[in-house]
N, C-alpha and C positions, 0 to 999 in steps of 0.2 A: 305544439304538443299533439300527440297521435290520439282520439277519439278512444276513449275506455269502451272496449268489449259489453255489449250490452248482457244481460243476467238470462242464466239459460231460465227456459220454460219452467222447469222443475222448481228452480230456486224462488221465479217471483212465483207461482203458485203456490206453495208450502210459506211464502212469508203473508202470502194477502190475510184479510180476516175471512173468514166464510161465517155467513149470516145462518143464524138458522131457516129451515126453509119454511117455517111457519111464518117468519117472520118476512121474508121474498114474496111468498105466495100473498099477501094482504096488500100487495102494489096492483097485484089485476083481480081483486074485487075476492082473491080464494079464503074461504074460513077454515079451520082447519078441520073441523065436521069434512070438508070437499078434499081431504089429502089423506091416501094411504103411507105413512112414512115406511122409510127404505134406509135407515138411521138419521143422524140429525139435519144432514143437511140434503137430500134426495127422496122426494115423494113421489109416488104417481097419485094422477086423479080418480077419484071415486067415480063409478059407473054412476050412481045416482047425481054426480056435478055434470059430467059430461051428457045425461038425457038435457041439460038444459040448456044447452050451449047454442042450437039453433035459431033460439028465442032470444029478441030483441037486437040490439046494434050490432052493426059488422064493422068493422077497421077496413084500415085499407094492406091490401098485401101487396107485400115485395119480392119481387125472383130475385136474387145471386148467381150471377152462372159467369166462365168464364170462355176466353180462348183458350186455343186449344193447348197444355199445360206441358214444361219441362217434366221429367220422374219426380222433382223437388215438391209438385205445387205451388200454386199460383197465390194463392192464399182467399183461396173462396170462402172457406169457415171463417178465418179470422175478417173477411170481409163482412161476414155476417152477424158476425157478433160484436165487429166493431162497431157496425152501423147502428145496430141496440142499443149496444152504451150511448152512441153520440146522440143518439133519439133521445135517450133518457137523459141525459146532459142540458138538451135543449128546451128541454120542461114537458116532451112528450109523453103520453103513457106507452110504453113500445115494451114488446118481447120479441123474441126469434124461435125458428122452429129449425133444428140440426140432424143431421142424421145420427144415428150409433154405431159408434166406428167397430170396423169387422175385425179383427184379431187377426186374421191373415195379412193382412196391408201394418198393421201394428209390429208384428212379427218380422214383415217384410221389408220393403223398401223404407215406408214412409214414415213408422216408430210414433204414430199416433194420429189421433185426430181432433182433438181437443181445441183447434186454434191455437194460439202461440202469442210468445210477447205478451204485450199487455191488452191484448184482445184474446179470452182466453174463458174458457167453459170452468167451473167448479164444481164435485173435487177431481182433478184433472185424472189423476190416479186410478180411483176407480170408474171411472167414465170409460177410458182406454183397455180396460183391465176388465172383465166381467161384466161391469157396472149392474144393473137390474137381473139380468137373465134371459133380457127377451131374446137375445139371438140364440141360445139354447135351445130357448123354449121352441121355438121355429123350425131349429136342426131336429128335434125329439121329434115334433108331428109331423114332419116330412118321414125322415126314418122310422115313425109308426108306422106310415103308407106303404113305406117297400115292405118293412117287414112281414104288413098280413097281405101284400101283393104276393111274397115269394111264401107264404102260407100258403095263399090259399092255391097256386100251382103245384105246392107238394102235396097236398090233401085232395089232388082230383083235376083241379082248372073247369070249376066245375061252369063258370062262364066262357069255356072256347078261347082264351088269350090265345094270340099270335105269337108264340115266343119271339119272333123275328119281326114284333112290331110294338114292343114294350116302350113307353114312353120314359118312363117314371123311373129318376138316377135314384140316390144317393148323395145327401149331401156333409159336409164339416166346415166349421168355420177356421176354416185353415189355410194355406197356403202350400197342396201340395203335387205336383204335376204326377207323381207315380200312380195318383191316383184318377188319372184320366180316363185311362180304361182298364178296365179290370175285368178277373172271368169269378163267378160266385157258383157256390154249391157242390164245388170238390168234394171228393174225398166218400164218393160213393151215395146210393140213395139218400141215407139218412141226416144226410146233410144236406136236401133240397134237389132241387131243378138247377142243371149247370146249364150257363147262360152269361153272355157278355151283359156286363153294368157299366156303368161308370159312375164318378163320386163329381159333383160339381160343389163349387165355395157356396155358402148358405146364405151370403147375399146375391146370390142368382134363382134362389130356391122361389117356386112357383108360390111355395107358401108365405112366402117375407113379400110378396108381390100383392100379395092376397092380403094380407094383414095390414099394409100400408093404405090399401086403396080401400077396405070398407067404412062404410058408415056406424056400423054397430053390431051387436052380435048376430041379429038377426040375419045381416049379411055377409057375415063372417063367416057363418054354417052353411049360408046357399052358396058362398063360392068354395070353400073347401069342396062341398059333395058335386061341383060339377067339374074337381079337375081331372082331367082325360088320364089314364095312367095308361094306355094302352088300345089297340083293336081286337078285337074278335076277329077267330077265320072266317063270319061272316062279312066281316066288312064295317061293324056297328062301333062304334066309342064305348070302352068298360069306363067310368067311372070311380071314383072316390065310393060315393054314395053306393053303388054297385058292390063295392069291395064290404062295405059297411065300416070302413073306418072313420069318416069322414066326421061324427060326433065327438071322438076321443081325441080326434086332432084339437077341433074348437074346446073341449076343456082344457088340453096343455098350453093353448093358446087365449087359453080366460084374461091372466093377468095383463100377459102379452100388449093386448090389445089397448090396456088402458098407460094414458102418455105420461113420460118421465118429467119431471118439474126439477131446475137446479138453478145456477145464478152465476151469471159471469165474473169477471174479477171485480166489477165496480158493486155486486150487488143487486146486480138487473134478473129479472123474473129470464128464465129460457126454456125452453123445450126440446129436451132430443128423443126422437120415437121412430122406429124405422131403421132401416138400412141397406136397401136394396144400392149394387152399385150403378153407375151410366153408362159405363161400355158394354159390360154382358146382362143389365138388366135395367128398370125404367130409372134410376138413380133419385129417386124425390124421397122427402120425407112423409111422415102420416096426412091421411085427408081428416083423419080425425082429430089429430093436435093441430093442425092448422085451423080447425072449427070452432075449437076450443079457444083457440090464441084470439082469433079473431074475435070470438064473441066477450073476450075480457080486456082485452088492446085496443086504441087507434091505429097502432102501426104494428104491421108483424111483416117481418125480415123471415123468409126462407130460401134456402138454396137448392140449387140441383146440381149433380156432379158432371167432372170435366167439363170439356166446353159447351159451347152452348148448342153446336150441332148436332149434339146427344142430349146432354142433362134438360137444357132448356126446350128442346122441340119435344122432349118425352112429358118433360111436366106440361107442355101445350096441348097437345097432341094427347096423351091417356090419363094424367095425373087429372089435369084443368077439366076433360069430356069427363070423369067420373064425378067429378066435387060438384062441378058448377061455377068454380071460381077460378075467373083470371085473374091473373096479376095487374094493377091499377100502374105500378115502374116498374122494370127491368135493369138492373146493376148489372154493365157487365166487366168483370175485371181483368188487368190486365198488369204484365209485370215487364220492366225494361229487359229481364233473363229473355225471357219468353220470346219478344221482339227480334231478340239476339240471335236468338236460336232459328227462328222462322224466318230470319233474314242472313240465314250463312254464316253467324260471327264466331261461330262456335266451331271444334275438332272435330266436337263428336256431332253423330246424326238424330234424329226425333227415335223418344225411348230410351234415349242412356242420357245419365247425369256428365253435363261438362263440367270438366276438369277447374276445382275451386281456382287457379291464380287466372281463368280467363273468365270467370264470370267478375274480377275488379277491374278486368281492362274495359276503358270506355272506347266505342264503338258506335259513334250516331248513326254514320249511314247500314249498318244492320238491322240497325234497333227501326230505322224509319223504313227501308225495306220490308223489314217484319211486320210493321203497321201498316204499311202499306198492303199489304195482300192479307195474312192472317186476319188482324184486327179486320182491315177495312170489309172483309165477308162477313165476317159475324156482326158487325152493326149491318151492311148491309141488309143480310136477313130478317134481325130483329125488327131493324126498322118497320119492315113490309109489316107488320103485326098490326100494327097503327099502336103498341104498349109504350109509352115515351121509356127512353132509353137514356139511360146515363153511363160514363164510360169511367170509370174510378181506376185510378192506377195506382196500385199496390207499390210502394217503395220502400224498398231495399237500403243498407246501408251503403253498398257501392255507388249505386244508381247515382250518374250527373244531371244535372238540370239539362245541359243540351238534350241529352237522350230523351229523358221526361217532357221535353217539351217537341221534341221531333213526334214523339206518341200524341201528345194534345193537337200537334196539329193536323194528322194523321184523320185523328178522330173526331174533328170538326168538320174535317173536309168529305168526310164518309159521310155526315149527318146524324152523328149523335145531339141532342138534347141539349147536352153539356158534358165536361168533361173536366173532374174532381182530383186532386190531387190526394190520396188517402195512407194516413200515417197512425194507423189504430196499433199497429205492433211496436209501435215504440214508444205511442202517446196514449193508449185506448180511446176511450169517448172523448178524450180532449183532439186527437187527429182525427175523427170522421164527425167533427163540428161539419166543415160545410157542406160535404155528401151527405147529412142528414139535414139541412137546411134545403139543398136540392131535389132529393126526393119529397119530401114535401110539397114543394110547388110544382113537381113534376104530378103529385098524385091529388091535388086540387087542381089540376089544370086537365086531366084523364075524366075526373069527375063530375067538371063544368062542361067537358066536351060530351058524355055520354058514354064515356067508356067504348071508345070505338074498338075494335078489334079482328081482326082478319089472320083466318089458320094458316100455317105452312101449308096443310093439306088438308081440303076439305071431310071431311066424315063419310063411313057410307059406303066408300069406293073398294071395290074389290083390289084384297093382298097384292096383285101385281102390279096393279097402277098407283097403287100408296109410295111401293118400294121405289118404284120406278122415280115418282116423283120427288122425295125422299130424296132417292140419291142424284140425280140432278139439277132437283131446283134447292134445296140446302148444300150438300156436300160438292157439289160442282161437273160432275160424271157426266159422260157423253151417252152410256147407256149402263145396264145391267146384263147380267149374265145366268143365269139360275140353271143347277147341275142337275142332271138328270134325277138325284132324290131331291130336290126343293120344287122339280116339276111335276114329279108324282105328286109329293104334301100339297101341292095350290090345285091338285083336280081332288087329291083328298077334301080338301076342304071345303072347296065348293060343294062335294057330295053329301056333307055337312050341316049345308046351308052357313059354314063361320067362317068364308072367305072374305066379309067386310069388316070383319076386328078391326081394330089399332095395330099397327104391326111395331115392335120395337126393336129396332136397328139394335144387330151386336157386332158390334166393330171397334180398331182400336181408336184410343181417346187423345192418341199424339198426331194425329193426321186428319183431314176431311175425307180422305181416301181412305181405302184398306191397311192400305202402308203407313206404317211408323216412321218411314223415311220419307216419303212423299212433304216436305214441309210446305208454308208459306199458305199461296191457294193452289193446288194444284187444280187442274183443268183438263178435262178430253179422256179422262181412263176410264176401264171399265170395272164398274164392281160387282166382284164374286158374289154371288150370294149363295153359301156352301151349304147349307140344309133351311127347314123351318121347323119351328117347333111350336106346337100348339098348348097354351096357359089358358086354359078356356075359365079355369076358374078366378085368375086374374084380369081375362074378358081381352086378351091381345094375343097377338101371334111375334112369337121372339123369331128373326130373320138374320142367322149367324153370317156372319160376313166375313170370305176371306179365312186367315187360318188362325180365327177367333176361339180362344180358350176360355169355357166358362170353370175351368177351376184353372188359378194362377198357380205358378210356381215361386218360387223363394231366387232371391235374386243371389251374385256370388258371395256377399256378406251381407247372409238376414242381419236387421235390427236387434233381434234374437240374442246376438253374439253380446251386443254390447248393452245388453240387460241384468241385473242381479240383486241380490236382496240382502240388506246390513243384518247386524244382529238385532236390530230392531223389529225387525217385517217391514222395512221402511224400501220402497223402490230406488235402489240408483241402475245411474249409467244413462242410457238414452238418452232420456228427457231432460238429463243434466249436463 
């Protein structure tokens, strides 16, 4: 008899119970004094809980990050929220920290971000949907910036702007390419300064970059008012602070600031705060909810996007230099698709979804091919961190044992830790029993060791020898190549003094290279580096790569389409 169709996302969420969150919040020490409610079941934390969160025990923290992902995903969320339940399952006290999914990627290809199956964020709905506001709130301060930018150009310029050297977009949280580049202030004087703009997604936005990485308001304000919007004809950085916007940003970004509290399907405390993405920006979650997680958890699960040659060297590299905390394991996931694809098994090339009747064909020597190069870099890498590395592979309902175990051994052979079999979408906390039994002895063995640790790249070193290394010693590149404007911006910067920032790679997230087709490991090419852009009040330098788009476009059938609403207000379609 043929295997029953498992229950879309939509349906087991709408049957689970949802606890209320008072009563979630009382599993990591929260009163409800410490929760602003957001209706019954979504709070954020009180500024006056989160002064205290510094003080006393720290857990131990977990990355999530993957190889590098089909259009489908790999299932890095549902990795991470599995691995909570199964902590929690195990008699640990554990949360997770998630990102907040951006409406463009919802709209677009990927129709959510909540996890899935029965590893799965609650209430799923409004999670994907609005949920709080904070990405509004992000988009409003950003677009306060241009607006009293393109003021204060019609009222005078009375700081000397560079028309022709304006940092500072425009951004929405959308999914829309026509708005790449654009001309503003048509239509004669009194509609402004006419001037090329452009509109970037608002999980690219300098200020969603800014709000993930501070500690608290006090730092919220000092990185607003230093970010660059522009140069003077003399040659000087205008400022935020300079413009005098840089206060009214930090009030839009009051609430913002403090982290959202919900509970996965079993009940378990979670965290989603942030949303920055890992190809065109640092992809981690908050430094502040993960302070918080830690100071109320032994165990907190966070993730960083795409793979790990992005999400996970950003979170080492600028997330981990701002907090102070590394990761004690490193999870990193992996799917038999994925294998498939990185080892040729597949019609289509990296960046397009293959064709459903070949992702049920079994295929070991692809799948071991693909681990073989793909996989075996990315543990590779990690390895070198000295963070123990565990290798969890995400299974599928297709997926054979041969394949599944052509990857295990793959990933033994590269030098992973260990190497888990994880079945949280189909099981929740009852499938990441033994990845949550693993990481644990993975992260009392980090801890008895000293917590040894070693950068991709060390701190300090001036923007071109970061990139350079960067793309060599991670992505595999025999050198770099920088256009005659990314070689202007690296003497700008030096002139600066902010040529040794963190620099964060924007590149795509299907390739180690520039290319989306380049699969496997590729080796010996050279990467574009097509401008730089300066986040000063983020404190890193973004290094576009290649013919890198920070606003996405809508694929040939958005999500969109198969979206709608009963006579209820009730969501169907997608999720269902």
């Amino acid at each position: 008899m043929a295997a029953q169709p498992m229950e879309s996302d939509l349906s087991i969420a709408r049957a689970a119970t949802i606890r209320p969150i008072e009563e979630v919040a009382t599993k990591l020490g929260l009163e409800r004094s410490d929760l602003i409610l957001q209706g019954p079941s979504i709070a954020k934390i009180s500024w006056e809980r989160l002064k205290q969160a510094s003080n006393g025990k720290q857990g131990f923290l977990i990355l999530v990050t993957s190889v590098n992902p089909t259009p489908f995903g790999e299932g890095k969320t549902v990795t991470t929220i599995g691995l909570n339940q199964g902590l929690n399952r195990r008699g640990h006290n554990a949360t997770c920290v998630i990102r907040e999914p951006s409406m463009g990627p919802v709209f677009g290809i990927k129709g959510g971000a909540a996890g899935g199956g029965f590893s799965q964020v609650l209430p799923m709905e409004e999670i994907n949907l609005h949920f709080t506001g904070d990405l509004h709130a992000v988009t409003m301060a950003h677009n306060l910036c241009s607006a009293m930018l393109d003021n204060h150009l019609h009222r005078g310029n009375e700081l000397d702007l560079d028309l022709k050297r304006i940092f500072w977009p425009r951004v929405i949280d959308m999914n829309d390419r026509s708005l790449r580049e654009v001309t503003i202030g048509l239509g004669g004087k009194v509609n402004g300064i006419v001037r090329a703009d452009r509109f970037d997604i608002t999980a690219a936005s300098e200020v969603m970059a800014i709000l993930v990485l501070s500690k608290d308001y006090a730092d919220l304000r000092a990185r607003l008012g230093k970010i660059a919007v522009g140069v003077s004809n003399s040659g000087a950085l205008v400022t935020a602070d300079d413009l005098g916007s840089a206060g009214a940003m930090a009030l839009l970004l009051r609430n913002a600031l403090l982290p959202n509290l919900v509970q996965t399907l079993e009940g378990d405390p979670a965290f989603i705060h942030g949303g920055p993405f890992a190809n065109i920006a640092h992809g981690n979650s908050s430094i502040i909810a993960d302070s918080l997680a830690l100071a109320c958890a032994d165990y907190v699960v966070t993730e960083a996007g795409f793979g790990a040659e992005m999400g996970a060297e950003k979170a080492l590299q600028i997330k981990a230099r701002a907090s102070g905390k590394v990761p004690d394991c490193v999870i990193l996931n992996v799917t038999v698709r994925a294998m498939k694809l990185h080892g040729g098994g597949f019609s289509t090339g990296g960046g397009k979804r293959p064709p459903a009747d070949e992702l049920k064909v079994e295929n070991v020597e692809a799948t071991r091919a693909g681990a073989a190069s793909n996989l075996r870099r990315h543990v590779r890498n990690l390895s070198e961190t000295g963070i123990p590395l565990i290798v969890s592979i995400n299974r599928f309902e297709a997926d054979t044992d041969a394949e599944i175990e052509a990857i295990r051994l793959e990933a033994v052979a590269a030098g992973a830790r260990d190497v888990v079999l994880f079945e949280a979408h189909a099981k929740g906390g009852e499938g990441s029993a033994a990845l949550a039994d693993s990481v644990v002895e993975a992260c009392a063995a980090h801890a008895a060791a000293g917590r040894p640790y070693s950068p991709m790249v060390e701190a300090g070193l001036p923007a071109e020898q970061t990139i350079l290394k960067v793309a060599t010693n991670v992505y595999g590149a025999h050198t770099v190549d920088f256009s005659p404007s990314a070689h202007r911006s690296l003497v700008a910067l030096r002139d600066w003094g902010l040529d040794t920032l963190p620099v964060c790679m924007a590149k795509t997230q299907y390739s180690f290279s520039h290319e989306p087709s380049e699969l496997g490991s590729p080796t010996g090419f050279t990467m574009p580096i097509r401008e730089l852009r300066l986040n000063s009040g983020a404190g890193f330098i973004v290094a576009v790569c290649g013919s890198m788009m920070t606003m996405p476009g809508l694929p040939i059938r958005p999500a969109a389409k198969d979206m709608d609403m009963d006579d209820e207000g009730r969501l169907t379609g997608v999720f269902s």
